[in-house]
C-alpha positions as CSV (number, residue, x, y, z in Angstrom):
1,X,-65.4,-143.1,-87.1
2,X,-63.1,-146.2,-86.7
3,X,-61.2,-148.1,-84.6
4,X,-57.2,-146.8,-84.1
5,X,-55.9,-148.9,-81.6
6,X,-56.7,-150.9,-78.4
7,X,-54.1,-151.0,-75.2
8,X,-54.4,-152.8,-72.0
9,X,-52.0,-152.8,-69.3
10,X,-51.7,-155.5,-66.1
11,X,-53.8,-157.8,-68.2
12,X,-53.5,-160.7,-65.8
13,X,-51.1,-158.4,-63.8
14,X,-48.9,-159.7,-66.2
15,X,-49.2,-158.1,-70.0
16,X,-49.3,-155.0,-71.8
17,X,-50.7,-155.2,-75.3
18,X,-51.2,-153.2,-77.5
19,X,-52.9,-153.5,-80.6
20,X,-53.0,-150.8,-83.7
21,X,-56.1,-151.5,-86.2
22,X,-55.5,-150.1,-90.3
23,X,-57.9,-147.6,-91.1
24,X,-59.8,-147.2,-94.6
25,X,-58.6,-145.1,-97.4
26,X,-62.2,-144.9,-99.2
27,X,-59.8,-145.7,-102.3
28,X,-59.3,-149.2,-102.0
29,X,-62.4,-150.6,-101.6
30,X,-60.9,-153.5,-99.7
31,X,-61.8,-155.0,-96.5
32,X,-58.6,-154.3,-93.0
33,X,-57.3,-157.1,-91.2
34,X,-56.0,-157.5,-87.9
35,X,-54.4,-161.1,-87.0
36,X,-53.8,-161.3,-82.9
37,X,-51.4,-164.7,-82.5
38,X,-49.9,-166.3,-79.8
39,X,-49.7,-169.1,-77.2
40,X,-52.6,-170.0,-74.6
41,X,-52.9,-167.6,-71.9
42,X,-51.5,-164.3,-72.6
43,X,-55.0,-162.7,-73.5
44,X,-56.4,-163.2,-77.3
45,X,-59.6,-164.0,-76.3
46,X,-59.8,-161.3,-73.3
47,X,-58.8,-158.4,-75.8
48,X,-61.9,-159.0,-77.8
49,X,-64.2,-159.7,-74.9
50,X,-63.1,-156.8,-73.5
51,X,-63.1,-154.9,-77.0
52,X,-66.9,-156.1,-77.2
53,X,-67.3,-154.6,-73.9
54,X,-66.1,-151.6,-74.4
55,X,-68.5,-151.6,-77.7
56,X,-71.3,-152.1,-75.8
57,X,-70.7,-150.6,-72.7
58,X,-70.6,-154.0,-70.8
59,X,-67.8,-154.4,-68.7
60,X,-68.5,-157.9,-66.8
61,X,-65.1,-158.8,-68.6
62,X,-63.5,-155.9,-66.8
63,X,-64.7,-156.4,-63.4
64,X,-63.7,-160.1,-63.7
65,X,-60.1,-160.1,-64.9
66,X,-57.1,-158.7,-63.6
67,X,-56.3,-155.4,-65.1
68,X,-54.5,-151.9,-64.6
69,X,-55.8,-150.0,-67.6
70,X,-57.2,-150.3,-71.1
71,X,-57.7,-147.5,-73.8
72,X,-59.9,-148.0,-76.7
73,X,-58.3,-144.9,-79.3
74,X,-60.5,-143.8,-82.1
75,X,-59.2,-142.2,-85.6
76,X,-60.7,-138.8,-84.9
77,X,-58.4,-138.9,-81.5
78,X,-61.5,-139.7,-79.3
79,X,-60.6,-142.5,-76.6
80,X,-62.6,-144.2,-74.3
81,X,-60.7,-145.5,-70.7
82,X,-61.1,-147.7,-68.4
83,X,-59.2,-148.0,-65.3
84,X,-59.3,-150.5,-62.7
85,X,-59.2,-148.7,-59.5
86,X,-58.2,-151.6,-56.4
87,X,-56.9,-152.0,-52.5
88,X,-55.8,-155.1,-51.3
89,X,-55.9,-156.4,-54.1
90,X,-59.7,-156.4,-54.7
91,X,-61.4,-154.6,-56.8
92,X,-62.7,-150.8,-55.4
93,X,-64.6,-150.0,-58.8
94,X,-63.9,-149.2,-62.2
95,X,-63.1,-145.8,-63.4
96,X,-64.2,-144.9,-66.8
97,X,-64.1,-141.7,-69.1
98,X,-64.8,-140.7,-72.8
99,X,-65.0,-137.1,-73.9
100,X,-65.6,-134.6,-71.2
101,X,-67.2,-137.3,-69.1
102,X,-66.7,-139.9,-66.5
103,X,-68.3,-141.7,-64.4
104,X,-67.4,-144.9,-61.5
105,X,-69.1,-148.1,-61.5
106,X,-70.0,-151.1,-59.0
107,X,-67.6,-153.3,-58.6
108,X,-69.8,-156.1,-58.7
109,X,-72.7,-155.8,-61.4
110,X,-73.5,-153.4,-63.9
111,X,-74.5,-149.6,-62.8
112,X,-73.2,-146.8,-61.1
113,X,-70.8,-147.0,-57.8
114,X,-73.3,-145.0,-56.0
115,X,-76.8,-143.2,-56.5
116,X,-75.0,-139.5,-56.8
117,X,-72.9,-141.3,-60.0
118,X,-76.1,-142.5,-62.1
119,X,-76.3,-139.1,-63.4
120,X,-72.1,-139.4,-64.9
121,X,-73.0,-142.8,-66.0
122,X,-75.7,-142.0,-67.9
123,X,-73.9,-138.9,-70.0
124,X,-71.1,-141.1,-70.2
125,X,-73.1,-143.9,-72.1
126,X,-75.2,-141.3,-74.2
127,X,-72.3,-139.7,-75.6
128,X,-70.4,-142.4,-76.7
129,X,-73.5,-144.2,-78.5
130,X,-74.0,-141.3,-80.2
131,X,-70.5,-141.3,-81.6
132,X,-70.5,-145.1,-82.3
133,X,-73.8,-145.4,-84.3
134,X,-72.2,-145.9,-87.3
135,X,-70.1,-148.5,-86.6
136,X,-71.4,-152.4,-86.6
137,X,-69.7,-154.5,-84.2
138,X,-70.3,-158.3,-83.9
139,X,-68.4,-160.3,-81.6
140,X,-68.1,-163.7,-83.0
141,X,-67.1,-166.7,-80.0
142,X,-66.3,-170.0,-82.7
143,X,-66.2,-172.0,-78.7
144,X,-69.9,-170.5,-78.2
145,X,-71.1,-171.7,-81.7
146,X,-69.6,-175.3,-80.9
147,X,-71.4,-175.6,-77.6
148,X,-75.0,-174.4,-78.9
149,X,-74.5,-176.7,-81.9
150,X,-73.3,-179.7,-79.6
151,X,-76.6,-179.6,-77.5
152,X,-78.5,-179.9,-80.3
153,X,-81.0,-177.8,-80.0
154,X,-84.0,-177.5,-82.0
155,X,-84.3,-174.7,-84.5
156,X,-86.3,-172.2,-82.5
157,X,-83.6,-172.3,-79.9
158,X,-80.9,-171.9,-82.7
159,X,-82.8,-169.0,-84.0
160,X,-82.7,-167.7,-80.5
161,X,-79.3,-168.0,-79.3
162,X,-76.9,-168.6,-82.4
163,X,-76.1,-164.9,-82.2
164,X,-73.1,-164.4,-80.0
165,X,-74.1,-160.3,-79.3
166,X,-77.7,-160.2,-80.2
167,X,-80.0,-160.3,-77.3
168,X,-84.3,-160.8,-76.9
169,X,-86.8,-159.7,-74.8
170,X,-87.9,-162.4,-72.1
171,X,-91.8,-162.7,-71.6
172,X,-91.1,-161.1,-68.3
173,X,-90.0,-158.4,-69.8
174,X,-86.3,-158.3,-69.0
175,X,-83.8,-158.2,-71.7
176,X,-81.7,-161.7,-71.5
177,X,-79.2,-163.7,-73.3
178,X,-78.1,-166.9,-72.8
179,X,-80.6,-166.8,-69.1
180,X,-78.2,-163.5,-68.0
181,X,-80.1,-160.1,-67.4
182,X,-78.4,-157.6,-69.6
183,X,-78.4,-153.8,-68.8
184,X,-77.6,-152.5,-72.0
185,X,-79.3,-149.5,-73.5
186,X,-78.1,-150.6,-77.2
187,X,-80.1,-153.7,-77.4
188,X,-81.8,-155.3,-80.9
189,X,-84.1,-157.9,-81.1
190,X,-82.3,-159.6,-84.0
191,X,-81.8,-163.2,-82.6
192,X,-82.9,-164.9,-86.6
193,X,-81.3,-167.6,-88.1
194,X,-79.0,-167.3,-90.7
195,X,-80.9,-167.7,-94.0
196,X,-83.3,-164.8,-92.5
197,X,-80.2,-162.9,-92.1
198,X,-79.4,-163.3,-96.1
199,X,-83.1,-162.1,-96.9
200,X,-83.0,-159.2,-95.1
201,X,-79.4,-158.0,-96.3
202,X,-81.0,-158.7,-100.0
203,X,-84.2,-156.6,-99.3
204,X,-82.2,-154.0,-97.3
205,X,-79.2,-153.9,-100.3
206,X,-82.1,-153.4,-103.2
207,X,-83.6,-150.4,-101.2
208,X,-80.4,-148.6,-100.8
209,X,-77.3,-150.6,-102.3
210,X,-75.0,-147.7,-101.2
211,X,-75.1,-148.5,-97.6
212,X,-73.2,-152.2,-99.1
213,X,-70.9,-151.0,-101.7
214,X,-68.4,-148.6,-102.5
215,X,-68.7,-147.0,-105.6
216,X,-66.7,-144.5,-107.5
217,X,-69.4,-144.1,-109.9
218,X,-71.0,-140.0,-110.1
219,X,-74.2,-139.8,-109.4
220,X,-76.2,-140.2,-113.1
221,X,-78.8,-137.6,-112.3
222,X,-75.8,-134.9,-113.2
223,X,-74.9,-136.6,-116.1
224,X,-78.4,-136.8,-117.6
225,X,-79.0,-133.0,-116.5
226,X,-75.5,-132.4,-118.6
227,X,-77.0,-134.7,-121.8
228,X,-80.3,-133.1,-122.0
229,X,-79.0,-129.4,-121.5
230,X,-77.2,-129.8,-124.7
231,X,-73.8,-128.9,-123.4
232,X,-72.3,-132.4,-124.1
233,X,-72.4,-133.2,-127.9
234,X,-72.7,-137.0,-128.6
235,X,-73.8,-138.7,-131.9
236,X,-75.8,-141.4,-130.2
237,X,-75.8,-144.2,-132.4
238,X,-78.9,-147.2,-133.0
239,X,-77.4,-150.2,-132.6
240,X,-75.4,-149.2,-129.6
241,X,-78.4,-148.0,-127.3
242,X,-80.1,-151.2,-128.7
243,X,-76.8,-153.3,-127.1
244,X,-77.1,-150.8,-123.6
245,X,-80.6,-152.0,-123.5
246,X,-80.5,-155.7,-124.3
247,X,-77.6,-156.0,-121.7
248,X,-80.1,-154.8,-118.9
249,X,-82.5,-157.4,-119.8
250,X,-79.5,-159.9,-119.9
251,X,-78.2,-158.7,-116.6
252,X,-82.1,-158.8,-115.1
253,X,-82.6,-162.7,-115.4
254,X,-79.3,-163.2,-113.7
255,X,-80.7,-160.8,-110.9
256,X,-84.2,-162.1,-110.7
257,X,-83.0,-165.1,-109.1
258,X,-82.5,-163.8,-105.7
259,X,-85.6,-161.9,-106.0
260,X,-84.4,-158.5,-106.8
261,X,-87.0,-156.9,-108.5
262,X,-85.9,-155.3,-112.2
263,X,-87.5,-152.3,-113.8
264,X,-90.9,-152.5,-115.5
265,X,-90.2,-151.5,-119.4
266,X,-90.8,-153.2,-122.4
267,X,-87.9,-153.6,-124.4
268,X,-89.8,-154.7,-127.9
269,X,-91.4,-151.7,-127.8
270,X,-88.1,-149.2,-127.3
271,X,-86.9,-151.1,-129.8
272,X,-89.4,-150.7,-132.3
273,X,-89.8,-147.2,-131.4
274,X,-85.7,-146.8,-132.6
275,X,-85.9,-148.3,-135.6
276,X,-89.0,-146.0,-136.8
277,X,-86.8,-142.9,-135.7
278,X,-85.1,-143.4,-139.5
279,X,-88.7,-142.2,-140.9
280,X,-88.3,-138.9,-138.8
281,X,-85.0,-137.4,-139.8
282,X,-85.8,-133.7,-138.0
283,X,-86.1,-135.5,-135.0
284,X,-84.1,-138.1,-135.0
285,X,-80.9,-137.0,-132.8
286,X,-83.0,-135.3,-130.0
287,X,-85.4,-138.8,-129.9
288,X,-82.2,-140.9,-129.6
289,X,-80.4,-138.2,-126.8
290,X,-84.3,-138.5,-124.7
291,X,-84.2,-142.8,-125.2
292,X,-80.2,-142.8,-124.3
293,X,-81.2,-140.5,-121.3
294,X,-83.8,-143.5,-120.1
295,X,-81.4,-146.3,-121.1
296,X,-78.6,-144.7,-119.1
297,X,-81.0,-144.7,-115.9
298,X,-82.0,-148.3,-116.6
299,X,-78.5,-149.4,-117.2
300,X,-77.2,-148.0,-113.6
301,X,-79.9,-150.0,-112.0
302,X,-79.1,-152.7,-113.4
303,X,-75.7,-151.8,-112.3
304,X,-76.7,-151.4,-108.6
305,X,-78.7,-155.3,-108.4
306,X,-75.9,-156.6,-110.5
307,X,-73.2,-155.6,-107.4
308,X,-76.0,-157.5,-105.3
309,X,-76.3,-160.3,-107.3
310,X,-72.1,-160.5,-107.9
311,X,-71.9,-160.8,-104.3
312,X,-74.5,-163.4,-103.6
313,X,-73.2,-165.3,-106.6
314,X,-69.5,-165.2,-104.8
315,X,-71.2,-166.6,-101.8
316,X,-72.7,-169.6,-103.5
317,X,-69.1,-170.3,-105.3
318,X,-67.3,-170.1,-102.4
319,X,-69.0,-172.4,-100.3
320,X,-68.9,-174.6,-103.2
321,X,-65.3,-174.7,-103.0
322,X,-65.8,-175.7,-99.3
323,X,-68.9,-178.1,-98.8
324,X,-68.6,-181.9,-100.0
325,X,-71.7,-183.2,-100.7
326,X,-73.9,-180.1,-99.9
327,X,-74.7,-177.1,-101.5
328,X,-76.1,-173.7,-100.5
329,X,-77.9,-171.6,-102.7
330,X,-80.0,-168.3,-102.8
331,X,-83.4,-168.2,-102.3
332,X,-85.6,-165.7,-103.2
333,X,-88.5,-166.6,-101.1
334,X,-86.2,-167.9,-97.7
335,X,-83.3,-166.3,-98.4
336,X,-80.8,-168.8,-98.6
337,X,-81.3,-172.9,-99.0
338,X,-79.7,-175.9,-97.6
339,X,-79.4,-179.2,-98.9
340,X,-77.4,-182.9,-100.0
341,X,-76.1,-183.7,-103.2
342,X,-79.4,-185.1,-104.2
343,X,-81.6,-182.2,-103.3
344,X,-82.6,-183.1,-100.1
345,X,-83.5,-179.8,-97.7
346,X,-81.3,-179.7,-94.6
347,X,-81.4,-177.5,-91.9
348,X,-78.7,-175.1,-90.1
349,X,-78.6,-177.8,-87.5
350,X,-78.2,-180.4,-90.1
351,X,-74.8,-179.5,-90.5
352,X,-71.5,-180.3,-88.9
353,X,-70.2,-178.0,-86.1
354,X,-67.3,-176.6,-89.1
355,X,-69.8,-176.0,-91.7
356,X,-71.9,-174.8,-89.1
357,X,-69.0,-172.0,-88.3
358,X,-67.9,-171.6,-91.8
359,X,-71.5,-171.1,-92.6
360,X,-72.3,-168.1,-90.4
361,X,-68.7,-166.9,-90.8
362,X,-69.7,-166.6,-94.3
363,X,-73.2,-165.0,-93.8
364,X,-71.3,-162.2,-91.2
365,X,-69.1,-161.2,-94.0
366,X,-72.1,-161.3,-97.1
367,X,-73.8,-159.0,-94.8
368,X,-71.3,-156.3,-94.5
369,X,-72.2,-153.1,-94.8
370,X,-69.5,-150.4,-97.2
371,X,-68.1,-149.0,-94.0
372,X,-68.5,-149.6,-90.2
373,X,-68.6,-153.1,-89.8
374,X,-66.4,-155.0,-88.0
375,X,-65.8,-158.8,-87.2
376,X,-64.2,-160.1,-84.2
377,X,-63.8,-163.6,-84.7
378,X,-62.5,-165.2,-82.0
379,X,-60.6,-169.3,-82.7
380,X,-62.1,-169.6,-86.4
381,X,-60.4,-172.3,-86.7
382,X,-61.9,-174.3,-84.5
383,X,-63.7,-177.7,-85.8
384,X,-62.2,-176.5,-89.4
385,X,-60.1,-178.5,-91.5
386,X,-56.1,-177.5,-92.2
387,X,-57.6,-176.9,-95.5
388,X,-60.2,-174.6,-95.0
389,X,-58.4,-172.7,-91.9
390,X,-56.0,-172.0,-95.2
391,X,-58.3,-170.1,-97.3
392,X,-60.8,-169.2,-95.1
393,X,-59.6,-165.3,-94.3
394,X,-59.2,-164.9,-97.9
395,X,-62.9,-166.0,-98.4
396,X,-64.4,-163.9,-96.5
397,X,-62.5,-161.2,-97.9
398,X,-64.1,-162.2,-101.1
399,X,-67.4,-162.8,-99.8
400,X,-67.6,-158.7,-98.9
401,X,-66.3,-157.6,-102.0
402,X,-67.4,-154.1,-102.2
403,X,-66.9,-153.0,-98.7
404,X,-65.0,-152.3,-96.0
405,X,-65.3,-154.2,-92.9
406,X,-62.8,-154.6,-90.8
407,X,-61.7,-158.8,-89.6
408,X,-60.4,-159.4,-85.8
409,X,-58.9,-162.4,-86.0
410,X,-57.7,-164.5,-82.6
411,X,-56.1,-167.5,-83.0
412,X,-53.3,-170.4,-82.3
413,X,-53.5,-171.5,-86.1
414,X,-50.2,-170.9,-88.2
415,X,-52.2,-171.8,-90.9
416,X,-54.7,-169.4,-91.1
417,X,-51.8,-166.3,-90.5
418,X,-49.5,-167.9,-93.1
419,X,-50.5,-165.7,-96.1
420,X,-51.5,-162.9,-93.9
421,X,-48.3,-162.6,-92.1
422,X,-48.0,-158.4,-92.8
423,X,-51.8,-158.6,-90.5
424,X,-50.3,-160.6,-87.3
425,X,-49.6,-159.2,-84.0
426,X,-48.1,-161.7,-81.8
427,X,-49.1,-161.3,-77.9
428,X,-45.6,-162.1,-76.0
């Protein structure tokens, strides 16, 4: 399920936008990007608050800005509505439908218009999470980041509030962010800093790589079945299942670094076992088909940490290109490192407000999953350089190679649309 287009009409009682989003071939492998440009005022930053609304079912943005209707469209022709239902001039309540159901809602705070419409709102909400599960959505405010890193605030609070979406349990119990009670049934408790983030996407990617990268590869049990059965005649030759395996124990040291565990296999011993397989001539071909069988299975797993590993390695690179003076690397034990020229550790807060952003831009895209995901960024620019604001979209891309995610982008910058220029919709 994904994202086909967003409209809103009467934004501000004065625009009607509309805004179409590409959808994935599942050939290309590459990630979509939308570009929303244009002056201050007509609305950038209200289409994705009100996109992340509609994505949670929060719709403070909706009862606080003017608005006659807006229409979230998905690609298998499902559509969720809202409607802004008014008399003079002030808001009566919202109306809102998906599916089969609809419900009205206070005009004032979240929850139903009345008692008799909890039951509509509740249907409502469960059928459209049910749909959406699949899909990641984080709403990423740059002006948010600035004024949480501004305060400086130690790194618990960091930890606590640098997610824009991502909301904790108070020790009263009520679910808050930012000191607002949130009524949201699709809640996580995920507010972790960013090199916690890396870990778990490298523990979560080792367990199932699948749910991170495309891949066009068949499955290898088939293929073994299809080698052993005898139906697929091969002359399997020595020194060519000796290269297959020495390149797995090549690719495993790169991979080890970021603590993906390898296989456990001794290749001495395979090896020796090969080279005896001349003294058994009877035997010979089915022994190599059996070892070529095992170094086929070792090889794709190799395969699978390697598309980890390329990734994390395209991280490090990339933010190479960016940071003077400091470096970021992988950790296996923290999950990602911070520090000067000269070694020296630094923290998340260490860093400037635009390395700051760049950073956690970067981390949202090294985190995508293959399909679902999607990034609504709003001002990246902010605090960044003309430089980097000119290769920034194009690093993220890179930094989720493999997947599919899907960019939001809202800015002013010219800079940061002018190779991107196909992706731009520019609000009148």
């Amino acid at each position: 399920m994904e994202l086909k287009q967003f409209e809103v009409k009467g934004l501000f009682n004065s625009y009607d936008h509309l805004v179409s989003f590409p959808t994935t071939s599942g050939v290309a492998q590459q990630p979509a990007i939308v570009i929303i440009h244009g002056r201050n005022g007509v609305g950038k930053t209200t289409l994705l608050r009100m996109l992340d609304g509609i994505m949670r079912l929060d719709f403070t943005t909706f009862r606080n800005v003017p608005f006659s209707e807006a229409k979230l469209t998905f690609d298998n022709k499902r559509a969720l509505q809202v409607k802004s239902e008014t008399a003079d001039g002030k808001l009566k309540y919202l109306k809102v439908s998906y599916g089969k159901y609809q419900a009205m809602l206070n005009p004032n705070h979240s929850g139903a218009l009345t008692e008799e419409e909890q039951l509509a709102v509740s249907n409502f909400r469960d059928e459209f999470f049910r749909d959406v599960v699949g899909i990641a959505f984080e709403y990423i405010d740059i002006e948010r980041l600035s004024r949480i890193k501004e305060a400086r605030l130690s790194e618990a609070q960091l930890e606590a509030l640098a997610m824009p979406r991502e909301y904790y349990f108070s020790p009263s119990g009520k679910i808050v962010s930012n000191g607002l009670n949130i009524k949201s049934k699709k809640v996580r408790d995920s507010s972790i800093s960013l090199d916690k983030r890396v870990a778990e996407f490298i523990n979560s990617a080792q367990i199932n790589y699948r749910q991170f990268f495309s891949s066009t590869e068949p499955d290898l049990f088939p293929k073994i079945l299809e080698k052993l059965s005898g139906h697929e005649t091969v002359d399997i030759e020595k020194d060519k299942l000796k290269s297959q395996l020495r390149f797995v124990i090549d690719q495993d040291k790169i991979t080890e670094r970021f603590g993906l565990e390898s296989d456990k296999w001794d290749y001495s011993q395979i090896v020796s076992k090969i080279d005896l397989l001349d003294n058994h001539p009877g035997t010979k071909q089915n022994s190599l088909t059996i070892l070529s069988v095992y170094a086929e299975h070792l090889a794709s797993r190799a395969q699978e940490r390697k598309l980890v590993a390329d990734r994390l390695l395209t991280f490090e690179k990339l933010l190479s290109e960016f940071f003077v003076g400091k470096e970021v690397r992988i950790d296996s034990v923290e999950g990602m490192r911070i520090s000067t020229a000269g070694k020296k550790p630094l923290k998340e807060s260490d860093l400037s407000s635009g390395e700051y952003h760049l950073l956690y831009l970067m981390v949202s895209a090294l985190v995508t999953k293959q399909k679902g995901t999607i990034l609504a960024i709003d001002e990246p620019e902010m605090s960044m350089h003309i430089a980097w604001q000119r290769k920034l979209v194009s690093a993220l891309i890179r930094c989720a190679s493999g997947a599919e995610p899907l960019f939001i982008f809202a800015t002013h910058s010219p800079d940061l649309v002018s190779s991107y220029r196909e992706a731009m919709i520019d609000l009148g």
